[in-house]
Structures are given as C-alpha cells and as structure tokens.
C-alpha positions as CSV (number, residue, x, y, z in Angstrom):
1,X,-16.0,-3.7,14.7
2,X,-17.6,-3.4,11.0
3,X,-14.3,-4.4,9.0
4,X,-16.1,-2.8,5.7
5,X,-15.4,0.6,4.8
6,X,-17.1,2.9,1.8
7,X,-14.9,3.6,-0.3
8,X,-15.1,6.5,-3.3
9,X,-13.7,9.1,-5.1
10,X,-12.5,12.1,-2.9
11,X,-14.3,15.7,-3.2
12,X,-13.2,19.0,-3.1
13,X,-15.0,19.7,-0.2
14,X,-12.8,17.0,1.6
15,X,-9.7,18.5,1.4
16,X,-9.5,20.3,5.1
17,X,-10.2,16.7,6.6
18,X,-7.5,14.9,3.9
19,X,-4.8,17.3,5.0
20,X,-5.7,16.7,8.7
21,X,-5.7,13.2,8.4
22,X,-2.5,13.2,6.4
23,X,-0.7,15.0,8.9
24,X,-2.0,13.7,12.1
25,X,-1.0,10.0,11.1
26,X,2.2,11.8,10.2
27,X,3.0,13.1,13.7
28,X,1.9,9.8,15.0
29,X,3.6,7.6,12.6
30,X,6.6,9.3,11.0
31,X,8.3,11.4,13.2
32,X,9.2,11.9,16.4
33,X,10.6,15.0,19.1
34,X,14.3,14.2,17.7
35,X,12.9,14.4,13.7
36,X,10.3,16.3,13.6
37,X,7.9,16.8,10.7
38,X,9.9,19.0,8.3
39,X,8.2,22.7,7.9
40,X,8.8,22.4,3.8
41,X,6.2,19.3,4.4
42,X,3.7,20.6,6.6
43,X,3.2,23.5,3.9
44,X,2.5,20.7,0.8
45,X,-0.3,19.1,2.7
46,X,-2.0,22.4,3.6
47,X,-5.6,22.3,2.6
48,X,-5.6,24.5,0.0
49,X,-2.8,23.0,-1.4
50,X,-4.5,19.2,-1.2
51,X,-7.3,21.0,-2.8
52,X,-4.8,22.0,-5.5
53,X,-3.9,18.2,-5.9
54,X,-7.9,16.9,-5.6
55,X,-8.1,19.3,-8.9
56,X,-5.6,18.1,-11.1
57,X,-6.3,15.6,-14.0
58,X,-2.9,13.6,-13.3
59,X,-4.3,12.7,-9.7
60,X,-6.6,10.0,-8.4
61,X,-7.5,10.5,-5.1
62,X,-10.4,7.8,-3.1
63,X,-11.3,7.9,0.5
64,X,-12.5,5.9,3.1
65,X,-15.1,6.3,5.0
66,X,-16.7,4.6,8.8
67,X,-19.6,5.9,9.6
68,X,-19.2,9.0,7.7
69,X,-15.8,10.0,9.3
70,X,-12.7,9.9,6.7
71,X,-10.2,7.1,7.9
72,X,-8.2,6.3,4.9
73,X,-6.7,8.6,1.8
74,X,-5.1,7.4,-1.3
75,X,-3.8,9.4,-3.8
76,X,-2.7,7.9,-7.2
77,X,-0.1,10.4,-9.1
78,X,0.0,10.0,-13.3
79,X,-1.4,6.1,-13.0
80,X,2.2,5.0,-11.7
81,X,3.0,7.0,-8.1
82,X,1.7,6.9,-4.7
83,X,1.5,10.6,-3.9
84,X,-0.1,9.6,-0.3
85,X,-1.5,6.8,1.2
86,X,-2.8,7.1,5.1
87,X,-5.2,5.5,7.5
88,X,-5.8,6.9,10.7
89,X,-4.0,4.7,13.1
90,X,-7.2,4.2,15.3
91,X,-7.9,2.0,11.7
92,X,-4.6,0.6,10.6
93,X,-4.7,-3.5,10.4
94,X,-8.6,-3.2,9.8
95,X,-8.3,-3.8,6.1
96,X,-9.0,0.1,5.1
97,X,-5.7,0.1,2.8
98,X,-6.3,-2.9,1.3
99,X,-9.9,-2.0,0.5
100,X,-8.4,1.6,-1.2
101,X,-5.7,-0.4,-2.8
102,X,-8.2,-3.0,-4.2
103,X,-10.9,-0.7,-5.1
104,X,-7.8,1.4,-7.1
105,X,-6.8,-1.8,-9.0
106,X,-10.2,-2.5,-9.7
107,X,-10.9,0.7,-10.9
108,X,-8.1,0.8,-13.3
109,X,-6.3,3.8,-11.6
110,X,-3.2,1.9,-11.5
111,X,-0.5,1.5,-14.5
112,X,1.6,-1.8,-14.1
113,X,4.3,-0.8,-12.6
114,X,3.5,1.4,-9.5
115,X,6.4,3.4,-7.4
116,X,6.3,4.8,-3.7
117,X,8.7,6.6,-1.6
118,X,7.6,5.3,2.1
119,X,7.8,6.3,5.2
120,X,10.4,4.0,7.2
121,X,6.8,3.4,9.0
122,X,4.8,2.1,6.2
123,X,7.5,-0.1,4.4
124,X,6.2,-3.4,5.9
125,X,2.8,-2.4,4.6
126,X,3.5,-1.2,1.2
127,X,5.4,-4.9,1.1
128,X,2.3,-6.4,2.0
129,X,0.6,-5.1,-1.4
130,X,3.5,-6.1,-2.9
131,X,5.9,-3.6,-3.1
132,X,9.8,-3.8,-3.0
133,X,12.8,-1.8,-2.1
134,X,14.4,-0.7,-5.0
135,X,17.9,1.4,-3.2
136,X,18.3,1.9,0.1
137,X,16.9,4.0,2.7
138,X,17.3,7.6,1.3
139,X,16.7,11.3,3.0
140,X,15.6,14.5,1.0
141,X,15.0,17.6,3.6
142,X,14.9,16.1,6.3
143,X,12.7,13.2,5.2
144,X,13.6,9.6,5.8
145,X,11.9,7.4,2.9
146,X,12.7,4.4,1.4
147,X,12.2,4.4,-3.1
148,X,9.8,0.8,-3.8
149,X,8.2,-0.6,-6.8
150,X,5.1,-2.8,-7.5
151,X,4.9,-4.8,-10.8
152,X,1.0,-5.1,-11.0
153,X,0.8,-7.1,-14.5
154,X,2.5,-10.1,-12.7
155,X,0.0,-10.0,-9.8
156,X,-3.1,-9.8,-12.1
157,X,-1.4,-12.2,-14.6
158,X,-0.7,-15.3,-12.1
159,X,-4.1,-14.8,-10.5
160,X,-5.4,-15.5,-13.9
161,X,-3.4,-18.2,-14.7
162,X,-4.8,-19.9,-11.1
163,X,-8.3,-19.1,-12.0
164,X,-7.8,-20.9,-15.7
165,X,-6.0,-23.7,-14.4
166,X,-8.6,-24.7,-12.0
167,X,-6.0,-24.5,-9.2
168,X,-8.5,-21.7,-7.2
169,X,-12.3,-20.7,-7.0
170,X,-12.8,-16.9,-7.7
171,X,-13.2,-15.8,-4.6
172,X,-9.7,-17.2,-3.8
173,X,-7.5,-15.5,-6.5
174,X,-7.1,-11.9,-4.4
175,X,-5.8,-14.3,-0.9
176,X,-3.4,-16.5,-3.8
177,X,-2.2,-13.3,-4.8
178,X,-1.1,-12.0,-1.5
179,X,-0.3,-14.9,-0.3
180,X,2.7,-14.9,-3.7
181,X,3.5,-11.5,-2.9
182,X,4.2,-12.2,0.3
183,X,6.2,-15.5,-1.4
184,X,8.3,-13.1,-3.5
185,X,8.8,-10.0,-0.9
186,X,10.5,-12.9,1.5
187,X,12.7,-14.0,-1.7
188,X,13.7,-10.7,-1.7
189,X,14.4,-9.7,1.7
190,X,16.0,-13.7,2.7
C-alpha cells in the first residue's frame, strides 16, 4: 500500500466529506452504545457548520488525500489549538497524521506551544507527536477528553542543535526528534 498521501489546504467544496469523515471515525473511535456521540456534537460538525470553520481567518484546515478520496483532516485553531484532527481508521498507522502534522509544522501553521483536548482514543497518538497531559481526564457534555500540550520550539530547537553538531545527517533530524519525544513522553508518564 502507497504510504504517501497528498496533502493540501482544504476547500470549501470539501466540507460535506470533512464532516462525514469527522463523524464516522467518531462513531468508530470515540464512542460507543453506553456513550454515545453527544447530539450538542453532532450539530458542530454539520457541513454547513464545517463550512463555517473552512471560512474563518483564525482556522487552518489541510487534508489528505489517497487516490482522490479524503482520509485525513486537520484543523489548526488561532496557530496554537487542534480544533480536529482525524484519519479514517481504514488509514490510521499508515503515516497520514504524521504527514498533516509535518506538512503543518512546515508550513508555519503552528505557534510553539500547541494545545488539544483528545479523545481518550487518540491520546497515545497525540503523545507520539509529542504532546502531554496537562490535568487529568476531564468530561464537558457528555464528552470524555483529556487537556495536552506540545512545546514545538524545543522539538525544532534540539533538531537543530543535532544537525550543527554533526551528531545527524538531514534526513535524520525528523526520526531524532520523535525518537526524544518519545524519550520525554515516557519521563513523563514513568
């Protein structure tokens, strides 16, 4: 299987497919018979509401694409806030949220310090990008998240340093930089 996606800027046009993808991967991912997906939630990821989001100048939304169908969605609020990030599960552990997440850093859509309230579901990935829990597991409506922050300038910053000192080639910084945010996420957690 091709483990490249495309990646770009989302359209207007793609709002009726990012709210489907958004809440299929929700049923399938976040809740279940005994919590279902709260109706307050279903209603903020209507298309015309997602259409309202893809509009607004505090928003960055990419996609990604396989073969022309939408797999992956992520939506950057104010530089700082992950409003949604989602992968069809048919293409989680393929590399489609890192390549969104990469091509965000790359693009400058991210601030330094970057927040997310995850799904219980997705905490293990957002640690994988280097994320951490900031409080415990909270609920608001009836939705189970947990409150985590990324500190991007370190990331960038010790990648550099590598490159300078000779320690890595550049095509090795981005795997030395996962490999110390997966370092500092088991500090945290051990």
């Amino acid at each position: 299987m091709n483990h490249t996606h495309e990646i770009r800027y989302a359209l207007e046009a793609d709002a009726s497919i990012i709210s489907e993808l958004i809440y299929a991967t929700s049923q399938l991912c976040c809740f279940t018979p005994e919590q279902a997906c709260p109706d307050w939630y279903e209603a903020s990821i209507q298309p015309a509401q997602i259409c309202k989001l893809l509009g607004s100048a505090q928003m960055a939304w990419l996609v990604a694409t396989s073969d022309k169908a939408l797999v992956g969605v992520l939506a950057i609020s104010d530089s700082s806030h992950v409003k949604y990030f989602f992968v069809h599960p048919a293409f989680q552990k393929l590399g489609v949220g890192r390549q969104l997440w990469q091509f965000g850093l790359d693009g400058g859509l991210l601030r330094n310090t970057v927040t997310v309230r995850s799904s219980l579901f997705a905490v293990a990935a957002y640690a994988s990008l280097g994320f951490k829990a900031m409080e415990p597991p909270q609920v608001f409506k009836g939705m189970h998240y947990q409150t985590m922050e990324a500190n991007l300038k370190y990331d960038i910053e010790q990648g550099q340093a590598d490159k300078q000192s000779g320690r890595v080639g550049p095509l090795n910084i981005k795997g030395i930089q996962a490999e110390g945010r997966r370092q500092r996420s088991a500090k945290a957690n051990g």
